[in-house]
N, C-alpha and C positions, 0 to 999 in steps of 0.2 A: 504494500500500500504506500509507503513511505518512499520519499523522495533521494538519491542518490547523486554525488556527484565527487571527483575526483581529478586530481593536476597534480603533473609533477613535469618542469620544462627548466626553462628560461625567464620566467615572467614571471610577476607577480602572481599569486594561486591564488589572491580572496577576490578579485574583482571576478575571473573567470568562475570559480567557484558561486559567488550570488548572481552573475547572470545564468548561468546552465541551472540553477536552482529557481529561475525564476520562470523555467519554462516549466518546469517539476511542479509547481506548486499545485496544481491539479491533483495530485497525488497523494494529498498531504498537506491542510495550514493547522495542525493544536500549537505547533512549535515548528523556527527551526534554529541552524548552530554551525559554526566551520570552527575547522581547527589547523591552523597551520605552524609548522616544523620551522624554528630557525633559529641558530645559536644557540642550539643544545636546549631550546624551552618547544614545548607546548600551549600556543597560545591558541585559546578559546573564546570565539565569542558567542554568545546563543541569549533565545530571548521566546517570551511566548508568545501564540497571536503567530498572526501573517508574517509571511517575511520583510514586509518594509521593517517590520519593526528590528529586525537584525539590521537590516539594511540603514537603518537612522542611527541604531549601534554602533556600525562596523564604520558610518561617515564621521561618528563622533568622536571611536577610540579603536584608529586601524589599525591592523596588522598586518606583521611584512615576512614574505617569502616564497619560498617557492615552489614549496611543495604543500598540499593539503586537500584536507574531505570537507563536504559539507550532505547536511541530512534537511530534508522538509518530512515530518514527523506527523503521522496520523494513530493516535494515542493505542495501543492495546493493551502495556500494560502499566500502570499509571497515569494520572489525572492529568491533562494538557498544564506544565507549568515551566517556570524556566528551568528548577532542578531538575525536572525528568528530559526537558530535552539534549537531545545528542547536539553534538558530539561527546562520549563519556570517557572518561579519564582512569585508569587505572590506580587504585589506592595508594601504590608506590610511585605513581608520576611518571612511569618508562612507555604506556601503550594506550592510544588513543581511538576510538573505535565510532564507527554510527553502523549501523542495524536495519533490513527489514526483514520481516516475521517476528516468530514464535519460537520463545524456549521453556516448549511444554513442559520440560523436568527442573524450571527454574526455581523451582520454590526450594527442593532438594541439592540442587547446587549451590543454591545463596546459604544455605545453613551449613553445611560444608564448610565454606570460603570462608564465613564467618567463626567458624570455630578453629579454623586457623588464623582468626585474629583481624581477616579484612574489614575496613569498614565502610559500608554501603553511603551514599551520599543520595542518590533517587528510590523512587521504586521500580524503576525498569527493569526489564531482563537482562538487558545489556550489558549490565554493570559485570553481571556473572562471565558474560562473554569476556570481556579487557582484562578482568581479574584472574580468568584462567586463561589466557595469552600470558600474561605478565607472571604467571607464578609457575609457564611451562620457560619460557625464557630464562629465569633464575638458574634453569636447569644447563645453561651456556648452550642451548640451539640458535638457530635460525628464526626470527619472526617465522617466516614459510613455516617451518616447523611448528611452530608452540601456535598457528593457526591451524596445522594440520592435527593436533595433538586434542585441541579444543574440540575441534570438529567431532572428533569421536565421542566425546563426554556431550555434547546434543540432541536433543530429539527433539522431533519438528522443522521446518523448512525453513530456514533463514538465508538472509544475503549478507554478509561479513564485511568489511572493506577498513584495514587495521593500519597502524603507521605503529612505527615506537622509535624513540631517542637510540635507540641501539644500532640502527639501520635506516639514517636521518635520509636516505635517497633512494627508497623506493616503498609504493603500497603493496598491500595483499590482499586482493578480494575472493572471495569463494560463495558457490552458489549450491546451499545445500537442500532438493526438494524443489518444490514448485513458489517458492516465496518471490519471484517478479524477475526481473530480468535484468541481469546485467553488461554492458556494452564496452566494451574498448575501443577507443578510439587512436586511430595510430595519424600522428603529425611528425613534421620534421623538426626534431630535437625536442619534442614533449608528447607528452601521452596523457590520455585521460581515461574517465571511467564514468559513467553515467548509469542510470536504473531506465531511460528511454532515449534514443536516438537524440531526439530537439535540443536536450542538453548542449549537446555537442556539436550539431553539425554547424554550428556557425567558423566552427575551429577545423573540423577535419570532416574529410565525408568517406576516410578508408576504417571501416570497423569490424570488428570480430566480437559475436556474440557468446556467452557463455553457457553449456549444456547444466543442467542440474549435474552434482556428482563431479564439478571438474575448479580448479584457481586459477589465479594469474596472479601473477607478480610483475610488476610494470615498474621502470625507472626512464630517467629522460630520455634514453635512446633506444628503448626493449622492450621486450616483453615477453613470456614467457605463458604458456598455459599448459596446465598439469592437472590429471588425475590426483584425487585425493591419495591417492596411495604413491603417487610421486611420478609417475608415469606420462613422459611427455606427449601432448597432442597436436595436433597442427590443423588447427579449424581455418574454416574458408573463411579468406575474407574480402566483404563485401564494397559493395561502391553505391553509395547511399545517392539520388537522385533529388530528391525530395527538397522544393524551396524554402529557403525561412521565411517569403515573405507569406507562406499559407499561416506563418503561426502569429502574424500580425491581425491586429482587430480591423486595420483600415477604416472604410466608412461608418462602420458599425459599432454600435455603443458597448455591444457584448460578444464575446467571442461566441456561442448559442448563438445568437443573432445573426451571426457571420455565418457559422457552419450548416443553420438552417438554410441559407440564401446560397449555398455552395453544393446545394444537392443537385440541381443542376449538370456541376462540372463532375460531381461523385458519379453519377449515377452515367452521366456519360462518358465517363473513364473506364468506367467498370464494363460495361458493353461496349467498348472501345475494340476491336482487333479481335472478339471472341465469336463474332456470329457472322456468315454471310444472310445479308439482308436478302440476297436472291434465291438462295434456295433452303433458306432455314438452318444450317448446317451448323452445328455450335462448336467452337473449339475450345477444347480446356488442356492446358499441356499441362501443368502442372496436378493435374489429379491423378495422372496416368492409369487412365478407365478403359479399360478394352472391352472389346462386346464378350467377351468371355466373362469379365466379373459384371458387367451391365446385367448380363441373362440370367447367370448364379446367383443373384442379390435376391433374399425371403424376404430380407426384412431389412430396413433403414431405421437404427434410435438417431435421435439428434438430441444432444445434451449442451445444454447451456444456462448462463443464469442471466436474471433481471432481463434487461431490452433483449438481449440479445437470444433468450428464450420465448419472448414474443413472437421475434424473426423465424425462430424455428416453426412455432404452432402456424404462421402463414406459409412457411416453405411445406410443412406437412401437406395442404391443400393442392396445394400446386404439384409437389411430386404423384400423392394418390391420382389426381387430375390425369399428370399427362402422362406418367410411366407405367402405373397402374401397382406401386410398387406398397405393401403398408408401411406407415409410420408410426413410431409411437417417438412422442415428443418428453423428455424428460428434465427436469429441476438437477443441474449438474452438481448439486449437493446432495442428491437424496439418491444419487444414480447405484453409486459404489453397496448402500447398506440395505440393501434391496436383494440382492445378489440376482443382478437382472438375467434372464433369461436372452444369453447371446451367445451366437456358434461364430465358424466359419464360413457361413452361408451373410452373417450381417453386416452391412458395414454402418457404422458409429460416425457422427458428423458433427464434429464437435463447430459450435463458432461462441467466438470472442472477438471484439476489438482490439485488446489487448494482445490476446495470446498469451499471457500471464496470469489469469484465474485462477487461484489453486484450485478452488472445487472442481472447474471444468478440467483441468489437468489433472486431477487423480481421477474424474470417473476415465479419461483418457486412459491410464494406466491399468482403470480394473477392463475397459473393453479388451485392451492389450493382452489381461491373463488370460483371456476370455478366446482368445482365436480371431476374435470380429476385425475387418481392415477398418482402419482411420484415415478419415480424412478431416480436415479443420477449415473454417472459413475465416481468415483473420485479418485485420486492417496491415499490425505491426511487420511489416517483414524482418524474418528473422529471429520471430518470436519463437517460444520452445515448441504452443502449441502447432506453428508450422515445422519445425524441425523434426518432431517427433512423430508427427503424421506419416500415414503411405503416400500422401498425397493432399494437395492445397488449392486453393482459390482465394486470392487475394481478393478484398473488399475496393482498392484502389482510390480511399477517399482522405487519403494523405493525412494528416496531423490531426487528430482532433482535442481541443483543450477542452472545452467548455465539458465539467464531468458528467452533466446529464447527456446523453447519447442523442444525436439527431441522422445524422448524414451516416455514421456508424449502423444508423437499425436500416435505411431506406437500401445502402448496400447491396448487404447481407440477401434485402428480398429478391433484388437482379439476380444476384449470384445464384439464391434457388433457382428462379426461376428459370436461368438459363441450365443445370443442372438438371430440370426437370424435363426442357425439349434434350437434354444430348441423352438423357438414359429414355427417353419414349422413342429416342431415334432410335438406339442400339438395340433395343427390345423390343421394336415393330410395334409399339403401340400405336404412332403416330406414323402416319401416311405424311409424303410431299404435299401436300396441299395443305394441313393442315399447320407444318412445319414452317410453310409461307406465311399462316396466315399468324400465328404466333409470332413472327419476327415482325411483319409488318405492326403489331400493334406494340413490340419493344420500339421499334426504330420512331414511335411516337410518343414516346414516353418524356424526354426531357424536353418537349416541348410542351407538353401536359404539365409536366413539375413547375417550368416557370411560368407558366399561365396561373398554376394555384398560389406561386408565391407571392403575384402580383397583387394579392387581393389583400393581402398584411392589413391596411387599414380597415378594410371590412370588421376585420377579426379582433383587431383593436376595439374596433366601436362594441361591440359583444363581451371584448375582457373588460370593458370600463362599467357595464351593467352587473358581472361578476366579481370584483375584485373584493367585494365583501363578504361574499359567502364562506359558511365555515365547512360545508361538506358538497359533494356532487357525487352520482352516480352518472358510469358510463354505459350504454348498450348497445352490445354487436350482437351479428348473427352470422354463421359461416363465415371466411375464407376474414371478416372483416369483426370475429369476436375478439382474435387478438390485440388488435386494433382498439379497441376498450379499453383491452388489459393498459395499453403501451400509451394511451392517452391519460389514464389516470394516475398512472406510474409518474409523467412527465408532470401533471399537477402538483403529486404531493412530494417528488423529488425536490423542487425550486420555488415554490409558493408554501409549502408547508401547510397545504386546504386539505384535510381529510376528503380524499375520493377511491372509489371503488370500481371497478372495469366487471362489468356480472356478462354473463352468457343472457341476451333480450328475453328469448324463451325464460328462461327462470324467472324472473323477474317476479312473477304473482308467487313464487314459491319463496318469499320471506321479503325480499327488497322494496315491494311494493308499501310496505308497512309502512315506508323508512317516506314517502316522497310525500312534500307539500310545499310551499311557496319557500320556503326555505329552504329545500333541495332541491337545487337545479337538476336537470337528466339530459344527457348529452347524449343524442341518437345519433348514430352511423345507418342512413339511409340511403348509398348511393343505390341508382335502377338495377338491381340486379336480382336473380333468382329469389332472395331474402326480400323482398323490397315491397310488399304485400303486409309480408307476418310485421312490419318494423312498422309499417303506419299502423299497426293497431298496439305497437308499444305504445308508440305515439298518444294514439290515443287514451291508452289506459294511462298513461300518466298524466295527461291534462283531466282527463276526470278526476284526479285525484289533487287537483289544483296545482301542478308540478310546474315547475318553468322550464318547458323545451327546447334546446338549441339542439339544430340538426345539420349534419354535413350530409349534403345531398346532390344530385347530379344537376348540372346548368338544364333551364327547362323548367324544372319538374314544380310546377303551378300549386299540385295538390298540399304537397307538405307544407310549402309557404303558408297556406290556407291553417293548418294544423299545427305549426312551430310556431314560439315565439319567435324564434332567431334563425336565418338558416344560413349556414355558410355552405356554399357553393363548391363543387370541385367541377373540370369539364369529363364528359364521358370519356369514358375508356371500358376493355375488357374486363370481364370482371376478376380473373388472374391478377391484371396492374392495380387494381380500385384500391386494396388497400397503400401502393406506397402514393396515392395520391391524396386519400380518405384521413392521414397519420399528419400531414401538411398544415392542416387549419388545426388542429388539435397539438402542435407540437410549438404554432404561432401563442393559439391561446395561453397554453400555461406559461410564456414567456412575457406575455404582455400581462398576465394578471402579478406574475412576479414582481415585475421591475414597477407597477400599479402600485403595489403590496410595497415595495422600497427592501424587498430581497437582495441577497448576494447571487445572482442569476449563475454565474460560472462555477464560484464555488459554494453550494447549498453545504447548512451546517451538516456534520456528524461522516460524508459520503467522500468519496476517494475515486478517481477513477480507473485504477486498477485495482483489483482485490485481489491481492496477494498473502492475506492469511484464512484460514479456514473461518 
């Protein structure tokens, strides 16, 4: 969850260390903290709150050198304050550490530590970490070592990134488990280390990412990566593409605001070079899907969590639709204690934006014990969940900061969808003609997306009638229930309005209870197969004095007549309805926020990558 960043060059390390932490902070504001090496001292500066507030710190009493870590801290085990955030300091003063994850067995090894005498200064776990560096160190090894030493005395997934006065010229990072990602950055005459790409690429764009199970040890001219058991590896490395000026807000007051109005270029990125518009023909090189495992496929799980399990429940539609294939969609926390029912006949489809979810990475590994092929759908390139896969589909919607997911979930739905014409091709579901007529209504999609984004003010005028309400219910039906789920999600992620996403059918089966001038009900009615059963949601919620706002298809006379509110999307098939249907619903909770006088980018308590369980 926690935000990572690291320098060792030429240059000064605190200035680069709080800009690369300022891309980070998505990840992470209870606290944050840098510690940089020079003339034999460990100087620390940390503070709680945002990071300006280091940032007003470090203009008021700086530090100098040239080598150093900094952390953005999203709290798990201790209260967000200045003494629990990192960077933490070993009781003897020799090793300096920031952290993310879990040290499940910390409570056990702090009483330990302690009855040899240490004495703890936070409540973090962390401290345990620095203390048992520093107390393998006494032993005359290598940092490397008394990192490799510590590592064994852990359980649970953490990310480590250590310095000590003993070996004032190079770090050690180690990634153990699914706890987030960490990056190398290779420049001329310095090196760095990052927990996401952005950090860095202002400085370098040649990286090597790190496997669970493997270190590095980096000084200004090197770098090294090793097996925890010592054992050297030689990982690829990459050539990062990716502009920084995508991770600027520009015209836009909030980076959500930005990346809503960039689906657009996502979405046309993503269908970019993968389909012939002439004969329907889908290419995916990186899944590497042969009609041999297309034809053998029983059964497709898809495991994911929050948006990105929304994504799945409309990829489910779509795949059943056109490959004829089952799906069961599952919660990538609940996937593993299940002991779900998966052979060799299944393949498991994992997606993240991240690529860094532990829940979604461990159900990843129990599909693995399991026989079932993997595949992962991920923004991050490079992530573990793409490394670790049989095979990938990149979301191609470049940086996303703002931590409630926007451009990250409309992806995803391409990505199925085009996943769903190549396996109905390879499996003769789908005939040439039908093949045509699926691409002809992708190749009209990002001009549907900016048609619906144009209407922002519409939707404005609707969140100015809502910004006071303290609950909403949302209701879908087919292919557009998820679409509820992921509308109400987007409410109470950044407005912090109690809302709920129900299946419309249920509705009279408890929810109903719940509606009257005070619970607004947010219908998804675009024309499609459902659009019958949804005007008489409709209706049963105005009997019930309920206030209606409905996203509905351009035309449609009737509803206007029956909603109080209706936003608009333009027709499409009903395959695309939902990533168009997600558009007014993703404007609104943005507009009732920054109404509301919210923190729209970074909503309290929430992280954009979950990297502990």
């Amino acid at each position: 969850m926690c935000g990572i960043v690291g320098y060792v060059g030429t240059r000064q390390a605190a200035p680069i260390i709080l800009d690369g932490l300022k891309q980070l902070e998505y990840r992470g504001y209870d606290s944050a903290g840098l510690a940089v090496l020079s003339n034999g001292q460990i100087n620390i500066r940390r503070d709680v709150g945002k990071l300006h507030n280091l940032i007003n710190l470090y203009n008021s009493d700086p530090v100098s050198g040239s080598i150093g870590i900094g952390h953005t801290r999203w709290a798990t085990h201790g209260a967000p304050s200045q003494r629990n955030a990192h960077p933490h300091v070993s009781d003897g003063g020799k090793v300096v550490v920031v952290q993310n994850g879990i040290v499940e067995n910390f409570v056990a090894l702090k009483e330990e530590l302690m009855a040899e005498g240490v004495t703890f200064k936070s409540e973090t776990d962390t401290e345990v970490i620095v203390n048992l560096i520093e107390r393998h160190l006494a032993s005359d090894v290598s940092l490397e070592e008394a990192v490799r030493q510590t590592l064994k005395r852990l359980k649970g997934a953490n990310v480590i990134v250590a310095m000590s006065l003993n070996e004032p010229n190079r770090i050690v990072a180690a990634r153990m488990g699914n706890a987030g990602g960490v990056t190398v950055g290779i420049g001329e005459g310095e090196m760095f280390l990052a927990s996401d790409m952005p950090a860095i690429l202002e400085h370098t764009r040649q990286v090597v990412f790190l496997d669970a199970g493997w270190m590095t040890i980096i000084t200004q001219n090197d770098y090294v990566v090793k097996t925890f058991d010592g054992k050297i590896v030689k990982p690829q490395v990459h050539h990062i593409a990716w502009d920084m000026v995508t991770a600027e807000k520009g015209e836009y007051r909030h980076f959500m605001q930005k990346e809503i109005h960039e689906q657009v270029r996502s979405i046309t990125d993503t269908i970019g070079g993968r389909i012939d518009f002439e004969t329907g023909e889908v290419t995916l090189h990186d899944l590497k899907l042969t009609p041999e495992l297309a034809k053998g496929i029983e059964k497709i799980v898809i495991v994911a969590c929050g948006t990105a399990a929304h994504a799945g429940m409309v990829g489910k539609y779509m795949i059943e639709a056109l490959a004829r294939i089952p799906v069961e969609v599952d919660i990538a926390s609940e996937f593993r204690y299940r002991d779900p029912i998966i052979n060799e006949h299944t393949v498991v489809i994992a997606i993240s934006q991240s690529g860094e979810t532990a829940d979604t990475l461990a159900a990843m590994e129990e599909a693995r014990t399991k026989g079932a092929t993997l595949w992962s759908i991920v923004n991050a390139i490079g992530s573990q969940a793409m490394r670790v896969a049989d095979g990938c589909i990149t979301m191609q919607s470049g940086p996303e900061i703002g931590v409630a997911s926007t451009k990250a979930f409309t992806a995803p739905l391409v990505d199925l969808y085009l996943l769903a014409m190549k396996l109905g091709d390879l499996r003769g579901t789908l005939d040439s003609k039908r093949l045509k007529e699926l691409a002809n209504d992708l190749a009209h999609l990002p001009d549907l997306v900016g048609r619906t984004l144009d209407r922002e003010p519409e939707v404005e005028v609707v969140a100015r009638q809502l910004r006071e309400t303290s609950h909403c219910l949302y209701l879908g039906r087919g292919i557009n229930m998820p679409i509820a789920y992921e509308g109400a999600l987007k409410l109470k992620e950044i407005s912090y309005i109690h809302a709920e996403g129900y299946p419309a059918g249920e509705m009279k089966h408890g929810p109903i209870a719940l509606i009257d001038r005070a619970m607004p009900v947010l219908v998804l009615a675009p024309k499609d197969q459902w659009y019958e059963k949804m005007l008489s949601q409709v209706e049963q919620a105005k009997a019930r004095g309920g206030i209606v706002v409905a996203v509905a298809t351009d035309g449609d006379t009737v509803i206007k007549d029956k909603a109080d509110h209706v936003l608009y999307i333009p027709e499409s098939s009903w395959l695309l309805n939902p990533i168009l249907a997600v558009l007014p619903l993703q404007m609104l909770a943005y507009h009732i926020a920054v109404l509301r006088g919210c923190d729209v980018d970074q909503p309290r308590n929430l992280a954009k990558s979950v990297t502990v369980e």
